[in-house]
PDB file of N, H, CA, C and O in Angstrom:
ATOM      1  N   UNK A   1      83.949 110.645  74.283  1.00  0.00           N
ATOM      2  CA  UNK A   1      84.104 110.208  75.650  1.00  0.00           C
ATOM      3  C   UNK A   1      84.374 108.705  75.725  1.00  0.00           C
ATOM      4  O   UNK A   1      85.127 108.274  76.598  1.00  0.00           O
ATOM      5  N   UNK A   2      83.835 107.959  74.915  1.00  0.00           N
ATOM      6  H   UNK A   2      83.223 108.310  74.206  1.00  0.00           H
ATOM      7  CA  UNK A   2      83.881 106.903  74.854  1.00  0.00           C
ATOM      8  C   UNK A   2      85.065 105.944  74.146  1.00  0.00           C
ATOM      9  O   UNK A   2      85.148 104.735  73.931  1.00  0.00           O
ATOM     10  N   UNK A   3      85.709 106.795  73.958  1.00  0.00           N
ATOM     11  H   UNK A   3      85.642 107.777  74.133  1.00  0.00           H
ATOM     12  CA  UNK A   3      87.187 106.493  73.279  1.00  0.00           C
ATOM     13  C   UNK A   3      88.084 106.884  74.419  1.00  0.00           C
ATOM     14  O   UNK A   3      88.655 105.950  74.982  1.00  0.00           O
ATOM     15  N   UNK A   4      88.273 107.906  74.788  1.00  0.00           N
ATOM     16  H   UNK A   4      87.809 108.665  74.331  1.00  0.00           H
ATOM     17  CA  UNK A   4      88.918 108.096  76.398  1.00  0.00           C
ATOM     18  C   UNK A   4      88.832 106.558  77.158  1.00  0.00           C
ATOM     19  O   UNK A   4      89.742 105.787  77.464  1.00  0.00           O
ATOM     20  N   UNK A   5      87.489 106.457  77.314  1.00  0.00           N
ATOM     21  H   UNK A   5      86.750 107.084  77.066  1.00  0.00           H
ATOM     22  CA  UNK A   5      87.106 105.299  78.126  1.00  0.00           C
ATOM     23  C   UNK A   5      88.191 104.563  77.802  1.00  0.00           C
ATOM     24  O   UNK A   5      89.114 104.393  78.599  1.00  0.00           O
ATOM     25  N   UNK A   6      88.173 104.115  76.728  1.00  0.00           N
ATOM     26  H   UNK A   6      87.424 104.253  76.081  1.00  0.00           H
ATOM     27  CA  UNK A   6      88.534 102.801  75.803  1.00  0.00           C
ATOM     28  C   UNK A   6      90.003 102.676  76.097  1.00  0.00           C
ATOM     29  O   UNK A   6      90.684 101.661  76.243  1.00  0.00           O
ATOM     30  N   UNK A   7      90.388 104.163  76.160  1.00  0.00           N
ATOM     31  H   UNK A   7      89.835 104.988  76.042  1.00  0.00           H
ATOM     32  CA  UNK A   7      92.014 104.099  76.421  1.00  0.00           C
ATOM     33  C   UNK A   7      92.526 103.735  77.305  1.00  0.00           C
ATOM     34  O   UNK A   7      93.539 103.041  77.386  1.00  0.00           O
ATOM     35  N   UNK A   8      91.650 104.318  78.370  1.00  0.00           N
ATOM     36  H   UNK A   8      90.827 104.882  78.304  1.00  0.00           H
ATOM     37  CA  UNK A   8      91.972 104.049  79.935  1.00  0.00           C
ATOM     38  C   UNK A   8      92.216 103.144  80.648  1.00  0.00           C
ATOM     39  O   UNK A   8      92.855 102.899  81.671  1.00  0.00           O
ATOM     40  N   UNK A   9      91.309 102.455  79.605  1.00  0.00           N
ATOM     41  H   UNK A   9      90.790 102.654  78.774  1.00  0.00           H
ATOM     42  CA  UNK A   9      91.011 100.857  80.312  1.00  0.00           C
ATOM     43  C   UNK A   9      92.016  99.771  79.536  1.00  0.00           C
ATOM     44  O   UNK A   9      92.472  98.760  80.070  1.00  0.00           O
ATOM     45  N   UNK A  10      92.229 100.136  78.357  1.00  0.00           N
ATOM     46  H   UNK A  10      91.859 100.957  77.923  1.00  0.00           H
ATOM     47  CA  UNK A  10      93.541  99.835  77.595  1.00  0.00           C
ATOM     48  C   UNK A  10      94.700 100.089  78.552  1.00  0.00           C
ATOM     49  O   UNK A  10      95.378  99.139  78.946  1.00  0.00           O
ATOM     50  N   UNK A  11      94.855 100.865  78.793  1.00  0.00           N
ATOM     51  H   UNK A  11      94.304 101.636  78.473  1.00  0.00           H
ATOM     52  CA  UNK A  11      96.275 100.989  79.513  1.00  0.00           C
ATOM     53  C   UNK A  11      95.998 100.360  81.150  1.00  0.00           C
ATOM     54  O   UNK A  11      96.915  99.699  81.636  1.00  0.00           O
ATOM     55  N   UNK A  12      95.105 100.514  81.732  1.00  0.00           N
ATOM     56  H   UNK A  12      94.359 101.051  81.337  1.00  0.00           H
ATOM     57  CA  UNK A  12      94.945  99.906  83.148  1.00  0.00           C
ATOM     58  C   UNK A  12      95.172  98.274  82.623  1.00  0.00           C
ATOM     59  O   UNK A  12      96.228  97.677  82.830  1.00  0.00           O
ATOM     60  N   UNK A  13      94.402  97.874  82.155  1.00  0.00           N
ATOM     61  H   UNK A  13      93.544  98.359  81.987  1.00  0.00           H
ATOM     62  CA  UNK A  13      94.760  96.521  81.932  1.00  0.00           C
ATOM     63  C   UNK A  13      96.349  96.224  81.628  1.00  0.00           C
ATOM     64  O   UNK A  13      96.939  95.340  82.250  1.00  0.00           O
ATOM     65  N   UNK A  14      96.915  96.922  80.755  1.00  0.00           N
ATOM     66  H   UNK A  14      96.436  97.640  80.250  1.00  0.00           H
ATOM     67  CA  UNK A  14      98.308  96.706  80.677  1.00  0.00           C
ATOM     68  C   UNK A  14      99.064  97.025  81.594  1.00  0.00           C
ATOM     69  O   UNK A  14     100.113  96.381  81.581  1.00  0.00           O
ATOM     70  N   UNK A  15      98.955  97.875  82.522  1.00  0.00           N
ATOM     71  H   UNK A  15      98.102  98.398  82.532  1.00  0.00           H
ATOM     72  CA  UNK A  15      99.804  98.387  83.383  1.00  0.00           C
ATOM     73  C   UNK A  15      99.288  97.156  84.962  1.00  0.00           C
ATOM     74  O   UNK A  15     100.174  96.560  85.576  1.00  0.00           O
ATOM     75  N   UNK A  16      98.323  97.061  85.205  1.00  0.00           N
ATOM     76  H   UNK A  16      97.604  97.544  84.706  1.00  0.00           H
ATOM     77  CA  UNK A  16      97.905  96.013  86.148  1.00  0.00           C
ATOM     78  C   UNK A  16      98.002  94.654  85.874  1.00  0.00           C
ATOM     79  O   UNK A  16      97.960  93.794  86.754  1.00  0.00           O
ATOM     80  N   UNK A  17      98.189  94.326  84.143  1.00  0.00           N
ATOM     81  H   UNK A  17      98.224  95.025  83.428  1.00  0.00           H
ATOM     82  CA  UNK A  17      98.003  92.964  84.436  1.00  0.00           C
ATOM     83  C   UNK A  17      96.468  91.851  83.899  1.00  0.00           C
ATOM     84  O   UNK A  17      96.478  90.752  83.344  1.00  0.00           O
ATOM     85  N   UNK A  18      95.033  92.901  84.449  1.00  0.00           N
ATOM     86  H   UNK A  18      95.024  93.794  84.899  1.00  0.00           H
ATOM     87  CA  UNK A  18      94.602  92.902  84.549  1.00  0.00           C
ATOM     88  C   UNK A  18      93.319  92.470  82.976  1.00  0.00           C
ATOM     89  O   UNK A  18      93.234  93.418  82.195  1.00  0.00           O
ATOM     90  N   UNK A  19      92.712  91.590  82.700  1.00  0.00           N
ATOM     91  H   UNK A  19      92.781  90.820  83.334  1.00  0.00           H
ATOM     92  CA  UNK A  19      91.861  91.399  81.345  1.00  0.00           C
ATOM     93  C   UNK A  19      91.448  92.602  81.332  1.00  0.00           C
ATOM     94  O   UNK A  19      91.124  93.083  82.418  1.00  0.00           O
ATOM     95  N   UNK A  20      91.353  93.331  80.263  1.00  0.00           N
ATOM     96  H   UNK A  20      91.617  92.940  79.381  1.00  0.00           H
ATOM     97  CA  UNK A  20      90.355  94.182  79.431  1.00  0.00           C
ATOM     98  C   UNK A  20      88.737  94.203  79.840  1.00  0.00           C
ATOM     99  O   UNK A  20      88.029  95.128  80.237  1.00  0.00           O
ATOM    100  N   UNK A  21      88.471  92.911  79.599  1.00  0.00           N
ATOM    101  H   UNK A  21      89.046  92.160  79.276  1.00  0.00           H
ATOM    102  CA  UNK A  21      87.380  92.737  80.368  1.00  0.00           C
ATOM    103  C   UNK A  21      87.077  92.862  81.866  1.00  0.00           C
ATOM    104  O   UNK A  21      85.944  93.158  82.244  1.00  0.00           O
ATOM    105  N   UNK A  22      87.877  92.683  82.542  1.00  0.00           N
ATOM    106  H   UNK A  22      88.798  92.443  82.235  1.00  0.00           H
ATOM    107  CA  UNK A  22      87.717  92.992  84.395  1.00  0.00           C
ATOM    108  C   UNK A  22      87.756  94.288  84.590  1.00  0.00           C
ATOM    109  O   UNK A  22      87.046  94.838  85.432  1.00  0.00           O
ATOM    110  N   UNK A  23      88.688  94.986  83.741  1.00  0.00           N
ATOM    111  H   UNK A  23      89.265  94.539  83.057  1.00  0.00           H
ATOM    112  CA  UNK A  23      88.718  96.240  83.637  1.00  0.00           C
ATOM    113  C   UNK A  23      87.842  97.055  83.027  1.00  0.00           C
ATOM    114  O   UNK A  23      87.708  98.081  83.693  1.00  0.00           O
ATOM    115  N   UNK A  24      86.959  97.049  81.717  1.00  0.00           N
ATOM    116  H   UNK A  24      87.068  96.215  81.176  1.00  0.00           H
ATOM    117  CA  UNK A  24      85.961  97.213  81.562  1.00  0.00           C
ATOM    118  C   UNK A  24      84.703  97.042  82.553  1.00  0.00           C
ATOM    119  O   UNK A  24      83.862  97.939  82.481  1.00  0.00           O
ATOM    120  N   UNK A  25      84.493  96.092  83.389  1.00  0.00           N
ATOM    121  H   UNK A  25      85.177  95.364  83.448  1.00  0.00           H
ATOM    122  CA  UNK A  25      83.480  95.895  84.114  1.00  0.00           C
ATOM    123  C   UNK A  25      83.778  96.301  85.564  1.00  0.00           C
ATOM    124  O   UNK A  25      82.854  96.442  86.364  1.00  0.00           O
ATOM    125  N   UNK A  26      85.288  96.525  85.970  1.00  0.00           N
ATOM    126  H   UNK A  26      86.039  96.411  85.320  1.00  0.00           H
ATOM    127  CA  UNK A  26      85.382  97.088  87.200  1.00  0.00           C
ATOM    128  C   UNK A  26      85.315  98.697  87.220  1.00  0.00           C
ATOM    129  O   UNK A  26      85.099  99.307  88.267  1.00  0.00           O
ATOM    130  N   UNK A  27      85.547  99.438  85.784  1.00  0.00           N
ATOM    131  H   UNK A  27      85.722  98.942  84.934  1.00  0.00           H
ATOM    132  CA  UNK A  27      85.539 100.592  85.746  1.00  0.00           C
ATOM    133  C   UNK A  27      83.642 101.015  85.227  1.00  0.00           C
ATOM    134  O   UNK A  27      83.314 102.201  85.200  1.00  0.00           O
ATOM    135  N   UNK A  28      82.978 100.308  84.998  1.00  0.00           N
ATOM    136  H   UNK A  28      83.244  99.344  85.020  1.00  0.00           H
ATOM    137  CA  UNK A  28      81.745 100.582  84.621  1.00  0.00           C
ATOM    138  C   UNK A  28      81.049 101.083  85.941  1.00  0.00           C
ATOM    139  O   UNK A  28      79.873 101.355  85.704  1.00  0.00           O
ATOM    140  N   UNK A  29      81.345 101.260  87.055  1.00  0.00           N
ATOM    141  H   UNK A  29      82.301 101.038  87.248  1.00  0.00           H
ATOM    142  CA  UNK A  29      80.701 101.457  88.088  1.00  0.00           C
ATOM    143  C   UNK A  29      81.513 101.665  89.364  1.00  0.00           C
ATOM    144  O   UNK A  29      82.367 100.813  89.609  1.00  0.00           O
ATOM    145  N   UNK A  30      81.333 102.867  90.360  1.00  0.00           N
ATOM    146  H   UNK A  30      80.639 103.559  90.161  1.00  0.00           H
ATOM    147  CA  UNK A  30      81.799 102.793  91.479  1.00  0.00           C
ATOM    148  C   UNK A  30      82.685 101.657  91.828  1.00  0.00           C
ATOM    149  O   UNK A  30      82.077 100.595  91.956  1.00  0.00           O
ATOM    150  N   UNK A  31      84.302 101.595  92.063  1.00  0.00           N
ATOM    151  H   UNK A  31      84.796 102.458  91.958  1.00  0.00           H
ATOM    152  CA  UNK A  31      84.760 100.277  92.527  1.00  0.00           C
ATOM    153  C   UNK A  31      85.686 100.463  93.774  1.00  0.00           C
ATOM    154  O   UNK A  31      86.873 100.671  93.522  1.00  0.00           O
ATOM    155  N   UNK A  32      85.352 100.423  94.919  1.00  0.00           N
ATOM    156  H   UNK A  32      84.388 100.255  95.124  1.00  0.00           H
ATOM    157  CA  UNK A  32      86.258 100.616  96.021  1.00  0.00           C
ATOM    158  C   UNK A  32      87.187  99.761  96.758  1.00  0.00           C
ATOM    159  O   UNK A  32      86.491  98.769  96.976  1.00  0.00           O
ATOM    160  N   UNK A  33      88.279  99.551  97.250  1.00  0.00           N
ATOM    161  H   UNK A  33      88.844 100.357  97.072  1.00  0.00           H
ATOM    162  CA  UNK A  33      89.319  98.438  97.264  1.00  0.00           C
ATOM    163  C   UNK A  33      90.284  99.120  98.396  1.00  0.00           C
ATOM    164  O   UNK A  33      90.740 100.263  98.390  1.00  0.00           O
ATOM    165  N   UNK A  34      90.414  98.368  99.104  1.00  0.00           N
ATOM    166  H   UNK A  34      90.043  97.439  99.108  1.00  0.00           H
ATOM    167  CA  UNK A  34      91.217  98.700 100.219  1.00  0.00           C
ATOM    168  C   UNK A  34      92.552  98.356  99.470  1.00  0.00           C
ATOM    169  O   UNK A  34      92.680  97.905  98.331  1.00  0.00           O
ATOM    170  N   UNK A  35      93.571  98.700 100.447  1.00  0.00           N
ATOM    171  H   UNK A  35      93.466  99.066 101.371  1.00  0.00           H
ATOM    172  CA  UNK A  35      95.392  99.398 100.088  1.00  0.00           C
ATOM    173  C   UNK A  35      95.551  97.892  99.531  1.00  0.00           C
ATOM    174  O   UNK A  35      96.159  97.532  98.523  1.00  0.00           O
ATOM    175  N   UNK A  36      94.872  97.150 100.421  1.00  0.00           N
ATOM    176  H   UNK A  36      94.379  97.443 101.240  1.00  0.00           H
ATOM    177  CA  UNK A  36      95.974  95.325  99.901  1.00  0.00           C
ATOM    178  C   UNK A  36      95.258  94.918  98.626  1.00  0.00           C
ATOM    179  O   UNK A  36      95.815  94.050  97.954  1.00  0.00           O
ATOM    180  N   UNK A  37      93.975  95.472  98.142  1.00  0.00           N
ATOM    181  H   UNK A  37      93.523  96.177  98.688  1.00  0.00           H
ATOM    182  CA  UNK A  37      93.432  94.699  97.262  1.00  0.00           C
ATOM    183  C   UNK A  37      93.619  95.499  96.137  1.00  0.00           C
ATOM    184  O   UNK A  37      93.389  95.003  95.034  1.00  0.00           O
ATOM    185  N   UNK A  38      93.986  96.620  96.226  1.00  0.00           N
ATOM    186  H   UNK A  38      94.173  97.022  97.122  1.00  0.00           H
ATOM    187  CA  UNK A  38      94.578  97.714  95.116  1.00  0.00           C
ATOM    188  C   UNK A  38      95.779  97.430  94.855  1.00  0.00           C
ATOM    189  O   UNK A  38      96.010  97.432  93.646  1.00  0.00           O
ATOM    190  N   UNK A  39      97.162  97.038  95.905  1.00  0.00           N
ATOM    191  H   UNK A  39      96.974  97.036  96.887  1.00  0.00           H
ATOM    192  CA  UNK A  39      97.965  95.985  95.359  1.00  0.00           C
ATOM    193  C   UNK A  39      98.019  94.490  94.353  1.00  0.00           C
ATOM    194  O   UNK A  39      98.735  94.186  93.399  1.00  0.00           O
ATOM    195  N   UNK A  40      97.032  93.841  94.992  1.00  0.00           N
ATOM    196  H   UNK A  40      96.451  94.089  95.768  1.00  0.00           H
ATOM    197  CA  UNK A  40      96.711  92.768  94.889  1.00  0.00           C
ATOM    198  C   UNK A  40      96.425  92.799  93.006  1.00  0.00           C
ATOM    199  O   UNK A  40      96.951  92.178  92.082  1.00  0.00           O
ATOM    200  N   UNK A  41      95.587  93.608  93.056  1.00  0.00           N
ATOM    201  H   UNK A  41      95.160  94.113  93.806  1.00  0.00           H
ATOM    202  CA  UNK A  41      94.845  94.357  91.575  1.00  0.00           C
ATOM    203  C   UNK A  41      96.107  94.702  90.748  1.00  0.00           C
ATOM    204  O   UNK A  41      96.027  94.427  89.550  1.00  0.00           O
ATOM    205  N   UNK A  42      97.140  95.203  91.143  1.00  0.00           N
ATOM    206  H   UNK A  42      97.205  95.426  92.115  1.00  0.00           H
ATOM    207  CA  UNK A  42      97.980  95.858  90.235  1.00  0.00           C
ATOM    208  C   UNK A  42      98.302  97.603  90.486  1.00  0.00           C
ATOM    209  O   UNK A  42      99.426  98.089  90.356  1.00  0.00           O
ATOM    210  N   UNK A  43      97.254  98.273  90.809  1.00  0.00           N
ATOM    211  H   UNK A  43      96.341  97.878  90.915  1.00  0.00           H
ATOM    212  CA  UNK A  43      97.196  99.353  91.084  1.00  0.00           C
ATOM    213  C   UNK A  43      98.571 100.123  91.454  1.00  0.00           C
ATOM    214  O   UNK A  43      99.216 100.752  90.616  1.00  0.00           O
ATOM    215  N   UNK A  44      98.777 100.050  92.218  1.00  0.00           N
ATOM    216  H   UNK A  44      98.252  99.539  92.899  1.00  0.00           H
ATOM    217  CA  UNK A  44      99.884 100.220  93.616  1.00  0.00           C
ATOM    218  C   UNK A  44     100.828  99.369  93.807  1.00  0.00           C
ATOM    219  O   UNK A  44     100.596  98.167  93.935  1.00  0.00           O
ATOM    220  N   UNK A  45     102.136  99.935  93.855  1.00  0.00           N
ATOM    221  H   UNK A  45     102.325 100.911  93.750  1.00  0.00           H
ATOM    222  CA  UNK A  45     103.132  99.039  94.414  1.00  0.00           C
ATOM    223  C   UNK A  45     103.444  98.937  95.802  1.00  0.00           C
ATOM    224  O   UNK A  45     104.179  98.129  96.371  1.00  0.00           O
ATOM    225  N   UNK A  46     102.664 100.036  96.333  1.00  0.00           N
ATOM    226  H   UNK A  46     102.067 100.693  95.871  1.00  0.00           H
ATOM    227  CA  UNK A  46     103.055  99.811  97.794  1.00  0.00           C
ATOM    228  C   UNK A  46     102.047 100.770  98.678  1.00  0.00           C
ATOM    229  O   UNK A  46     101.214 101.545  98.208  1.00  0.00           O
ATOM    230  N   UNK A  47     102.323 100.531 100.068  1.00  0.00           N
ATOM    231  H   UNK A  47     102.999  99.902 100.450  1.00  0.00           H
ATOM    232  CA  UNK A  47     101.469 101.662 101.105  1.00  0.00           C
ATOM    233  C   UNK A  47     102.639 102.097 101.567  1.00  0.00           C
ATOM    234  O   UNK A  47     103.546 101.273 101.688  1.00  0.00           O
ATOM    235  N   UNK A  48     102.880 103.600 101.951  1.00  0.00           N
ATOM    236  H   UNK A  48     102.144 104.269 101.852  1.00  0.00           H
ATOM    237  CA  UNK A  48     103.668 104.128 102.490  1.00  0.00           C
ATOM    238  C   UNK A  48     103.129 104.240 104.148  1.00  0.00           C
ATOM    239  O   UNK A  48     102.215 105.005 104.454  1.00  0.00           O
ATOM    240  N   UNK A  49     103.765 103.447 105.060  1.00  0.00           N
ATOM    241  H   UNK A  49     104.507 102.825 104.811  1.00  0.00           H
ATOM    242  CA  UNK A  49     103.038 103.891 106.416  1.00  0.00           C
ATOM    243  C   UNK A  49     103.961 104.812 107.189  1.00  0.00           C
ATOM    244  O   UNK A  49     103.506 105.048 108.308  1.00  0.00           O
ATOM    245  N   UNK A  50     105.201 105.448 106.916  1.00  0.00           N
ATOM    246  H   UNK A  50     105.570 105.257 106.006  1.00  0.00           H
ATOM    247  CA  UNK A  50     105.277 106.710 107.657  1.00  0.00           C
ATOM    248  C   UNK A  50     105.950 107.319 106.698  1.00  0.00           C
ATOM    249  O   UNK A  50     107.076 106.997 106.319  1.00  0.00           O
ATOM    250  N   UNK A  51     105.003 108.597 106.096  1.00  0.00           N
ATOM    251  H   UNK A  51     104.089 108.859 106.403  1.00  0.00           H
ATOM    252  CA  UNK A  51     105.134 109.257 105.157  1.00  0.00           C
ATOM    253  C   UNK A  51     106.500 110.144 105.494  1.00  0.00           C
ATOM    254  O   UNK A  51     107.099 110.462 104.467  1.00  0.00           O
ATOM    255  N   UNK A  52     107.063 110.569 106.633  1.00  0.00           N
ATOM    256  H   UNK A  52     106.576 110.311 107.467  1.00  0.00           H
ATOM    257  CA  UNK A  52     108.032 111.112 107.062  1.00  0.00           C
ATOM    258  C   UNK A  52     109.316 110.620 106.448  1.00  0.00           C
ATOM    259  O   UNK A  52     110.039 111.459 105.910  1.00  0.00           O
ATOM    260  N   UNK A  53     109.627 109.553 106.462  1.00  0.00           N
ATOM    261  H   UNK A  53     109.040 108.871 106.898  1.00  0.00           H
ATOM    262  CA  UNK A  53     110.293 108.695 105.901  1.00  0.00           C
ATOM    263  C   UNK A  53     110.654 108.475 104.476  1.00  0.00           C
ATOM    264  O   UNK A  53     111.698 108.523 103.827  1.00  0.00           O
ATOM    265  N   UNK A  54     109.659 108.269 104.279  1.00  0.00           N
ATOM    266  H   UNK A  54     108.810 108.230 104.806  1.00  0.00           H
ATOM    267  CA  UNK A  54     109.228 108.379 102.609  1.00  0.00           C
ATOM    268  C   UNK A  54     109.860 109.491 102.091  1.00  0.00           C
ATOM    269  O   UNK A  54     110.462 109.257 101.043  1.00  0.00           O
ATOM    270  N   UNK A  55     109.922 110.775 102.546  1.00  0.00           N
ATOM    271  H   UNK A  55     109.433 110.965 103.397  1.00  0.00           H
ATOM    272  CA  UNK A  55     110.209 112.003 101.927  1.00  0.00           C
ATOM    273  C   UNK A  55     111.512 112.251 102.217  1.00  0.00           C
ATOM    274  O   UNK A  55     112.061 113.339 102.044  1.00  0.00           O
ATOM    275  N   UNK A  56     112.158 111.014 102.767  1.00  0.00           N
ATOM    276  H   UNK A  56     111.712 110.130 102.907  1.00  0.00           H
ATOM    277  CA  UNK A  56     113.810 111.524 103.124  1.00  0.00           C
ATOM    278  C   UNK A  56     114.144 111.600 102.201  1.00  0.00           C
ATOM    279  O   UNK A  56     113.159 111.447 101.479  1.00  0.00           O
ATOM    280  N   UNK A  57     115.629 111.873 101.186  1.00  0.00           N
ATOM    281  H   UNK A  57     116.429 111.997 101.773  1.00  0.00           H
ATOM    282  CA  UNK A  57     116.519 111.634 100.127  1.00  0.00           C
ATOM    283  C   UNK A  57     116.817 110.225 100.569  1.00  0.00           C
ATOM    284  O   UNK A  57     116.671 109.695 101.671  1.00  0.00           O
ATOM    285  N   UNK A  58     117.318 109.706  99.309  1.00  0.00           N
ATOM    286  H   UNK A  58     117.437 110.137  98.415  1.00  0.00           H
ATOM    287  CA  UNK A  58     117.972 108.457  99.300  1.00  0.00           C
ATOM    288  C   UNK A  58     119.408 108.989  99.721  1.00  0.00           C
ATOM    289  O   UNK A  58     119.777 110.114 100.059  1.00  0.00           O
ATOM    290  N   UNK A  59     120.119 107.733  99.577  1.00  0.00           N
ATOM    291  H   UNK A  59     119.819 106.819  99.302  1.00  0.00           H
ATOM    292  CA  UNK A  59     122.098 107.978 100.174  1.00  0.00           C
ATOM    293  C   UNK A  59     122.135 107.581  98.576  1.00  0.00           C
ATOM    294  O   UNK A  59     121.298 107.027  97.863  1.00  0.00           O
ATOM    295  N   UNK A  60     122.987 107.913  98.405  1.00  0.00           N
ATOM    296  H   UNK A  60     123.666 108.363  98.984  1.00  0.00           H
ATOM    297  CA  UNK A  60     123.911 108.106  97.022  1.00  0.00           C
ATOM    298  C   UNK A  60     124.636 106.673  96.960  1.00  0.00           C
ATOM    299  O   UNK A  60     125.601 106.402  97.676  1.00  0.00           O
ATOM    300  N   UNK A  61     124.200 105.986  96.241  1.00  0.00           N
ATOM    301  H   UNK A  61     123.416 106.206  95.660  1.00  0.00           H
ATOM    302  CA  UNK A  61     124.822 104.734  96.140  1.00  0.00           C
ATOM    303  C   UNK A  61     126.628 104.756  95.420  1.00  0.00           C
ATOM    304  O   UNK A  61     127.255 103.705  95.294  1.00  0.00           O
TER     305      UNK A  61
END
């Protein structure tokens, strides 16, 4: 289990940006983060605010 861990947090850090260590200690416990600070973090590239939209097709460039 503890190798999972290890991975997880390996790759969150790489993919966010984020020290190993912040990530280690933000994943050690409950961590809750609103849409801007889950950006902010790396998490997320974006909030979708009208999902309707979102689900159109693109135009064909």
């Amino acid at each position: 289990m503890l190798h999972h861990k290890a991975n997880l947090n390996g790759y969150l850090a790489y993919q966010t940006g984020q020290s190993l260590e912040k990530i280690n200690q933000d994943t050690d416990r409950d961590f809750f983060m609103s849409a801007k600070e889950a950006k902010d973090y790396g998490l997320i590239d974006g909030v979708i605010m009208n999902p309707l939209k979102a689900l159109q097709p693109l135009a064909a460039a």
